[in-house]
PATIKE-634226 format. One record per residue (C-alpha): x, y, z. Coordinates in steps of 0.2 Angstrom, whole numbers, padded with zeros to 4 digits, always signed. Layout:
N
XYZ...
***
This chain:
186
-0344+0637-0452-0358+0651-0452-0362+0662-0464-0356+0682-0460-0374+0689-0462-0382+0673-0451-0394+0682-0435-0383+0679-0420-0395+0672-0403-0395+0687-0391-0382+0681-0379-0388+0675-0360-0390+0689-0348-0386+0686-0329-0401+0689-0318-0409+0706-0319-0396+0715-0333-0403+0720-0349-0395+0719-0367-0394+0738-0370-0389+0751-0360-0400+0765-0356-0390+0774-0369-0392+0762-0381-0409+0759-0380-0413+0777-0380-0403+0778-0399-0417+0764-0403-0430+0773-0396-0428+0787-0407-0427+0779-0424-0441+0768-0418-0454+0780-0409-0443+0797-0412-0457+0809-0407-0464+0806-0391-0460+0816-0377-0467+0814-0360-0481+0823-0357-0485+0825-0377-0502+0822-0384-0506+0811-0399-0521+0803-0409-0520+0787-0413-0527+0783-0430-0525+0762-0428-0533+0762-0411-0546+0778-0416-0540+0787-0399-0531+0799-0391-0516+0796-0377-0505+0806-0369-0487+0800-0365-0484+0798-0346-0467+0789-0347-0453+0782-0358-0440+0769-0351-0425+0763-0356-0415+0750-0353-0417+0741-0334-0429+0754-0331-0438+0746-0345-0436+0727-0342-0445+0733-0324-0458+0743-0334-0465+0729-0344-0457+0714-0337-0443+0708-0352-0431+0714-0362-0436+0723-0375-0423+0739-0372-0437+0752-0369-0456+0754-0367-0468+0768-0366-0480+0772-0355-0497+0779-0360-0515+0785-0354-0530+0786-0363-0550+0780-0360-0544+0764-0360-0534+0768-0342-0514+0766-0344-0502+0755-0353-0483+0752-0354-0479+0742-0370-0466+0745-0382-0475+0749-0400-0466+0758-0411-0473+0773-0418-0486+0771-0432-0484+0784-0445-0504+0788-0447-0501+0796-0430-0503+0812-0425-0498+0826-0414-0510+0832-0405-0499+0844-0392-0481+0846-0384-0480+0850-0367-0471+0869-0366-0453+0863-0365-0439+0873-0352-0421+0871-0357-0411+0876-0344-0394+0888-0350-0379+0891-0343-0366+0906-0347-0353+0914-0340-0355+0933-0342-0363+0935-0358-0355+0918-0365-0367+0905-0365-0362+0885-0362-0373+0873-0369-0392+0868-0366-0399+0856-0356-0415+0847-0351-0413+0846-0334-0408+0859-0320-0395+0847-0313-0385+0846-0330-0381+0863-0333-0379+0863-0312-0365+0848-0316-0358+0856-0329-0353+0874-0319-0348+0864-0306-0335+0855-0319-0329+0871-0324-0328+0878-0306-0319+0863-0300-0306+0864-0314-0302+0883-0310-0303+0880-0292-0299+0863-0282-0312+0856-0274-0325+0871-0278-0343+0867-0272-0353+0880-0276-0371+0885-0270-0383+0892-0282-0392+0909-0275-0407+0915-0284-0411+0933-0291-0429+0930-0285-0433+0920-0269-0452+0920-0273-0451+0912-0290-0444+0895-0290-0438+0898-0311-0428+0913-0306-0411+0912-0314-0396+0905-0302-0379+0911-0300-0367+0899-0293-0358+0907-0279-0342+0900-0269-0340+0903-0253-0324+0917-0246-0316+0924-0235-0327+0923-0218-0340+0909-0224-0345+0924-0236-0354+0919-0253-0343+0927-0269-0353+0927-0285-0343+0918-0300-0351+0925-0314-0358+0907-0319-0378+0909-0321-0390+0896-0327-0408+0905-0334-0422+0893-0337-0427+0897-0357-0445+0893-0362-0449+0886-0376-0467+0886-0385-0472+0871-0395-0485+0884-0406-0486+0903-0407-0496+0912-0398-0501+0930-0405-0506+0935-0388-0492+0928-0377-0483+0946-0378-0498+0956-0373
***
């Protein structure tokens, strides 16, 4: 009999499938490396070197990345050229810079949803809401401002005639700044 607290051998995985899910691996991730975002700057004390991220991977995407299973990898550049590996975080590193980060928010009315990352998340989740208030609803999103492609969008449903009907569901892309700036109001 084996004892409770004995490592277990990862089980055999068929050809190509990875131990962790990409959700899984992106839990490790953050207790591991936790502070890296793409597009993020940092110095590297251990190699002496500065490196800005260019890609974090999770999952298949990381068993493709780096060639085994390891459940996530970043990529990075720096004078060196670019590497993928899967390092965790050392703590003598530092932040150099974060990229300017655009959550994307939808509301209803004055009522705002949630926040997401990505334009297509808020987009999935007022289609959701659509679709549960009205079978089948696909909505198109019209802008406010043709000419500025971070203009806020108001899903629209089409009426009587083929006509576009506002619904009062508007996702507005919020910018965040990662320092303040005493001249960004000016």
């Amino acid at each position: 009999m084996e004892h409770p607290n004995t490592p277990q051998k990862p089980k055999p995985e068929a050809a190509g499938q990875t131990r962790l899910s990409a959700d899984e691996a992106r839990a490790v991730f953050a207790t591991e490396v936790g502070r890296h975002v793409i597009g993020g700057i940092y110095h590297s004390a251990y190699w002496d070197s500065t490196y800005r991220v260019a890609g974090i991977h999770y999952g298949p995407d990381a068993l493709a990345a780096i060639g085994w299973d390891a459940g996530w990898a970043i990529t990075i550049q720096d004078a060196r050229g670019v590497q993928t590996h899967c390092t965790a975080w050392e703590k003598t590193d530092k932040v150099i810079a974060l990229p300017e980060v655009t959550v994307y928010r939808p509301s209803h009315g004055a009522l705002p949803l949630r926040h997401y990352s990505t334009p297509e998340a808020a987009r999935a989740h007022v289609t959701d809401l659509l679709r549960r208030e009205e079978s089948g609803a696909l909505p198109v999103w019209l802008a406010d401002d043709l000419d500025d492609p971070l203009s806020p969008v108001e899903a629209h449903l089409f009426g009587r005639g083929g006509v576009p009907e506002p619904t009062g569901y508007v996702i507005t892309p919020v910018f965040i700044a990662d320092h303040y700036d005493p001249t960004a109001d000016e």
